[in-house]
N, C-alpha and C positions, 0 to 999 in steps of 0.2 A: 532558433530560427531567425533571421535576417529581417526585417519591417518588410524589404522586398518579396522576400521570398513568402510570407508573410497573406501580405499584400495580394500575390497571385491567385493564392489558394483563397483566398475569399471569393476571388472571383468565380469559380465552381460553387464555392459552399452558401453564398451569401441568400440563392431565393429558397435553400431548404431550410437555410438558420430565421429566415425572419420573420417567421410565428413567434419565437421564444423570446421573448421580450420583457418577464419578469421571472422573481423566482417566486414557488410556493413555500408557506409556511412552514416550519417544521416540526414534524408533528411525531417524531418517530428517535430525538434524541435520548430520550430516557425510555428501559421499560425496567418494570418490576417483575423479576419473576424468582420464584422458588423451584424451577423446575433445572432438569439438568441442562447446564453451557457447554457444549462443546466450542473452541477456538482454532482458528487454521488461521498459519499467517501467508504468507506467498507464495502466488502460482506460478508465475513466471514466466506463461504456455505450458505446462506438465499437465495434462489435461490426464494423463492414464495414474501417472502419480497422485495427484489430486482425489479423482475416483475409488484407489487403491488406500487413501485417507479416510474418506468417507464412509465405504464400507467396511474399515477398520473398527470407526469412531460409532456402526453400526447406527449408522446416520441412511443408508440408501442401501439396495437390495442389490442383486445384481442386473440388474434390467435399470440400474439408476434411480430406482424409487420410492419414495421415501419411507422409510420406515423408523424411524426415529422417537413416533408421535410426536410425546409435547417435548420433546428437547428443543432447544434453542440454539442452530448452527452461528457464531459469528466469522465469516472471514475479515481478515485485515486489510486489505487488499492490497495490490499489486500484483493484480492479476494479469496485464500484458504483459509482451516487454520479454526480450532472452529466450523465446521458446517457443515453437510452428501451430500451437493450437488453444490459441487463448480463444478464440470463436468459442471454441466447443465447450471453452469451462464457464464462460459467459452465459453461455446459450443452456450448460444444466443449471447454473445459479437461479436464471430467471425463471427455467421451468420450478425448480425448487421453492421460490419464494412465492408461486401461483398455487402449487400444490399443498404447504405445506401446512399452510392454515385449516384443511379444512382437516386436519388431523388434530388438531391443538398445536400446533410447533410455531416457530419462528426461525427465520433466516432474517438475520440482519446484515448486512455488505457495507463495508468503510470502500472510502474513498482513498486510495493510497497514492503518491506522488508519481507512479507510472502514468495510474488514469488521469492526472493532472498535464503531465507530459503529452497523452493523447491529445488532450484536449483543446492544447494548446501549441498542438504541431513540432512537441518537439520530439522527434522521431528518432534517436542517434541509437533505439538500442529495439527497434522494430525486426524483426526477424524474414529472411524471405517467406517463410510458410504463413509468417502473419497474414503480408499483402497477398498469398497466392489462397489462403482461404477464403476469400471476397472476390475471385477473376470468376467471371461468367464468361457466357458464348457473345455477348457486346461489350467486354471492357477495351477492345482494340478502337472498337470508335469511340467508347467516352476517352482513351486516353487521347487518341489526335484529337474528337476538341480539347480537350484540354490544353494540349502543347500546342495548338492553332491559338487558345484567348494566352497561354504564356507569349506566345511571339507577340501579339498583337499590343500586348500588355508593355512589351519591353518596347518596342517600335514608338510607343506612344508617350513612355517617362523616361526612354534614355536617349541623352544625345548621339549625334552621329559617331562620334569619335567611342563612346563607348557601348554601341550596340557588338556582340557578339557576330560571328559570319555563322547563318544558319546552315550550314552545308550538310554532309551526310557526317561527317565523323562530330559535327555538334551533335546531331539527332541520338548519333548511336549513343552516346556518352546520357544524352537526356530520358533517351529509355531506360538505361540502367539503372539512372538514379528513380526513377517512376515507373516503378516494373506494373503486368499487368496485375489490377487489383488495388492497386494505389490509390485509387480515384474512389473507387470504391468504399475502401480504408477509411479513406477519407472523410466520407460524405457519412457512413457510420456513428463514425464517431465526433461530426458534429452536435452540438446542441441538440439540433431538430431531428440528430439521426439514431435510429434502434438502440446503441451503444452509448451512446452520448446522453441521451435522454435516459438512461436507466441508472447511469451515474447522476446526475443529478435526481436521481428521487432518495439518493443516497446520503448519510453525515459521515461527514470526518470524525466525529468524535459520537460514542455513543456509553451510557450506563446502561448495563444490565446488572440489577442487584447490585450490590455493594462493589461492583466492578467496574473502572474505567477504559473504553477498549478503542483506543486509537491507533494509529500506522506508525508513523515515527516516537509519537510520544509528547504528554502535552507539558511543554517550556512553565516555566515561571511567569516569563514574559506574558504566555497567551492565559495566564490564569485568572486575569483578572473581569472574563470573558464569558456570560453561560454559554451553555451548551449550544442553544439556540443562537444567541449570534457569532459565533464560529461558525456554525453550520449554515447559516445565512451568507455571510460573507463568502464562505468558501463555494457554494453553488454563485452568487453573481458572479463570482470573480475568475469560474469558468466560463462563463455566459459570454462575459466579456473582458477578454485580456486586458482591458486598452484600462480599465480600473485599477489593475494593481497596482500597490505604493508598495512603499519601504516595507510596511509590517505587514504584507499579503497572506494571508494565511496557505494559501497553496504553494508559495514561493519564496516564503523567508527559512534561512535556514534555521530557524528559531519556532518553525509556524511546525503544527502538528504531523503534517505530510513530510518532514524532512531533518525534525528534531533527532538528533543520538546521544543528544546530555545522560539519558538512564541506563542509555544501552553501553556508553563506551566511557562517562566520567567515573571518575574515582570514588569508589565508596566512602567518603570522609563519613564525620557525622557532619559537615555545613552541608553536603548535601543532602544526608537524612533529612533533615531539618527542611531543607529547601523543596524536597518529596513532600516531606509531610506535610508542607503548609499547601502543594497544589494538591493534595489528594481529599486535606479536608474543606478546602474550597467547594468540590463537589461531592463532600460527603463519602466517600468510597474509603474501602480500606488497599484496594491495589489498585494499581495500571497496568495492562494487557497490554503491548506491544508488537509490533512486524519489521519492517521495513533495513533492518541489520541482523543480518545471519553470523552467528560466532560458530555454533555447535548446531548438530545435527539430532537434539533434544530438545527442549522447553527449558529454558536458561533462566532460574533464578535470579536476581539481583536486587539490592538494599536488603537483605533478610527476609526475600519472598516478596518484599511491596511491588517489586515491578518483575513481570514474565513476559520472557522473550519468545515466541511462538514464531518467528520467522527461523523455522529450522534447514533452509535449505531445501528445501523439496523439490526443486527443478531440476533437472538433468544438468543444469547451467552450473547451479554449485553443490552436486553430488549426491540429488535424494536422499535430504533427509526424512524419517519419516516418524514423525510425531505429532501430537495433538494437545492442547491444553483439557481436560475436565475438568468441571466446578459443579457439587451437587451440595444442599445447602450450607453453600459456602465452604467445603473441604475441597480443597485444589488437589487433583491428582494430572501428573506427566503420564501420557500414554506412546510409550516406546514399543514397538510390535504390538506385541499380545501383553507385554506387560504393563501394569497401572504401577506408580510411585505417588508415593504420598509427598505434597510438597509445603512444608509449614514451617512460619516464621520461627528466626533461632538459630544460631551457628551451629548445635548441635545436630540439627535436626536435618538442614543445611548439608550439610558435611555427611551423613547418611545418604542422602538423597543423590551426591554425587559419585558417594563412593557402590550406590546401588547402579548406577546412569555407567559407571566404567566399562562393568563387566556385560553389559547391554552393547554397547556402541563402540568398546574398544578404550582402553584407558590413556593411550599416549595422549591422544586430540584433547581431553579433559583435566588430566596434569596440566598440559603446557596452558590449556586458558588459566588453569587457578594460579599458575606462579606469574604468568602474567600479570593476571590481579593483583595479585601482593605487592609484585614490582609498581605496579602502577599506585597501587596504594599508599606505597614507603615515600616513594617520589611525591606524593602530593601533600602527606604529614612533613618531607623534607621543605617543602616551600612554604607552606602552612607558619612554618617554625619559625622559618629565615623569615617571613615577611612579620610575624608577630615580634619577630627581636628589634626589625627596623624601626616598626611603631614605638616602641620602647623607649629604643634610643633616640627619636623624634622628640619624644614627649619630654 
């Protein structure tokens, strides 16, 4: 989004954002538990998909509720963003996360770089069902004021020569881009708003048990980092855009919202190595993952240390429909009704995918593994060449 365009939209949002003025402590990055994890990575708006997870993972009833006890839901988030009913997956999370304590359970919700994209107005992948979940019987008058303070707005920072002609075919052109419900969307998803406020009671990054479970994935770079001020940083630095630097944690492609190093580099061992030193930083034996859909299962990779649980689950990229479990510490892939056992080891490995075929179809699972390899061979190919330059340097 534009500084201008930017700039407008605060003008709406600016008297409900200015209560929020600091961030709280964070008090919710680590838990300990022995009890059973269930993992969901992205929603996408699939709000009936999602549900159809849920009840799968025998997480909610079908009236939505909970039945889990003490399990422990984590989703990854990206929950807007490609799909007409993110309201409503919202809107179960948080009844979820009220309810579910007084069972024993926990629901804990990451912050994924979609909610970051909300939050920061950048809207290029907002769905119309989004903003038309938010239209009431007054959004026709919040939206004319609103395009009343944008005229007035521009009339007042742009010169003559560049002010626009406000005529009827600018107007029509201006509703489209700010359909009703916009305003609405909007002001949501401010800081100060229902939406906005609920993401921030939220971390990027969280341990549960010897598990790491963030959205993108957490960099080398961001290792040197606890939990807590990650999580710190990344609520100010929704609070207030106008903070981000270089190494932003919600906006660097390095920063945990946006990282694909575990999801899409090359299985070398330098990056075994390069895993292993961020995983023992925070004491964990894995990292839990979303935010890159390969396969429409719980994807393996480094020998089991990282799982990819963004399986596709939107209508957007083909319902996939699987779930991670973790019950003391044995990772099982939950494909339909079936459970797979997933544990470190090429042999073990290689089972689990040749079980995942006959499940979900074997071409889509071939073609990722020789991908692999190719991408593998190609990185030992450079690996080689650059060790023979050293060589010959020396």
């Amino acid at each position: 989004m534009t500084k201008l365009a930017r700039g407008l939209l605060i003008l709406i949002l600016v008297s409900a954002c200015s209560s929020v003025s600091h961030v709280n402590a964070d008090s919710s990055q680590t838990a300990t538990t022995d009890n059973r994890i269930v993992a969901i990575g992205d929603i996408h708006g699939d709000y009936q998909q999602f549900v159809k997870l849920l009840r799968l993972t025998g997480l909610v009833d079908k009236r939505n509720r909970w039945v889990g006890g003490d399990s422990h839901l984590v989703q990854l988030g990206d929950i807007p963003d490609r799909g007409p009913d993110t309201r409503k997956a919202m809107d179960l999370l948080m009844k979820l996360e009220k309810s579910v304590t007084k069972k024993g359970g926990a629901v804990t919700v990451l912050i994924g770089n979609h909610e970051a994209m909300m939050m920061t107005n950048d809207l290029r992948f907002v769905t119309p069902g989004e903003y038309a979940a938010f239209k009431d019987k007054n959004s026709k008058v919040r939206r004319n004021a609103y395009y009343q303070r944008t005229v007035e707005h521009l009339k007042n920072t742009l010169s003559e020569d560049e002010l626009p002609i406000f005529d009827k075919a600018y107007r029509k052109k201006w509703n489209s881009e700010h359909p009703l419900g916009y305003v609405e969307h909007r002001l949501a998803w401010s800081p100060a708003g229902k939406y906005g406020k609920w993401v921030l009671s939220h971390s990027a990054v969280a341990k549960v048990g010897r598990s790491l479970f963030v959205h993108g994935g957490l960099s080398p770079e961001f290792s040197h980092l606890s939990l807590s001020e990650i999580n710190t940083r990344a609520r100010t630095e929704l609070i207030d855009p106008a903070s981000l630097r270089g190494d932003s944690v919600i906006e660097s492609e390095n920063g945990p919202l946006w990282y694909r190093g575990w999801a899409r580099g090359a299985q070398t061992q330098d990056n075994y190595a390069k895993l292993e030193s961020v995983l023992n930083a925070y004491d964990v034996d894995r990292m839990v993952i979303g935010h890159t859909p390969s396969l429409p299962i719980v994807l393996p990779r480094f020998g089991g240390k990282v799982l990819m649980v963004d399986v596709g689950l939107s209508a957007h990229y083909g319902h996939g429909y699987s779930a991670l479990e973790i019950v003391d510490d044995k990772v099982t892939s939950l494909i339909g009704d079936e459970r797979l056992n997933i544990s470190f080891g090429k042999e073990s490995l290689r089972r689990y995918f040749e079980q995942a075929q006959g499940l979900v179809g074997g071409a889509k699972i071939q073609a990722y593994l020789n991908t692999e390899q190719k991408k593998l061979e190609k990185a030992l190919l450079i690996e080689r060449a650059d060790s023979l330059k050293a060589d010959a340097a020396n």
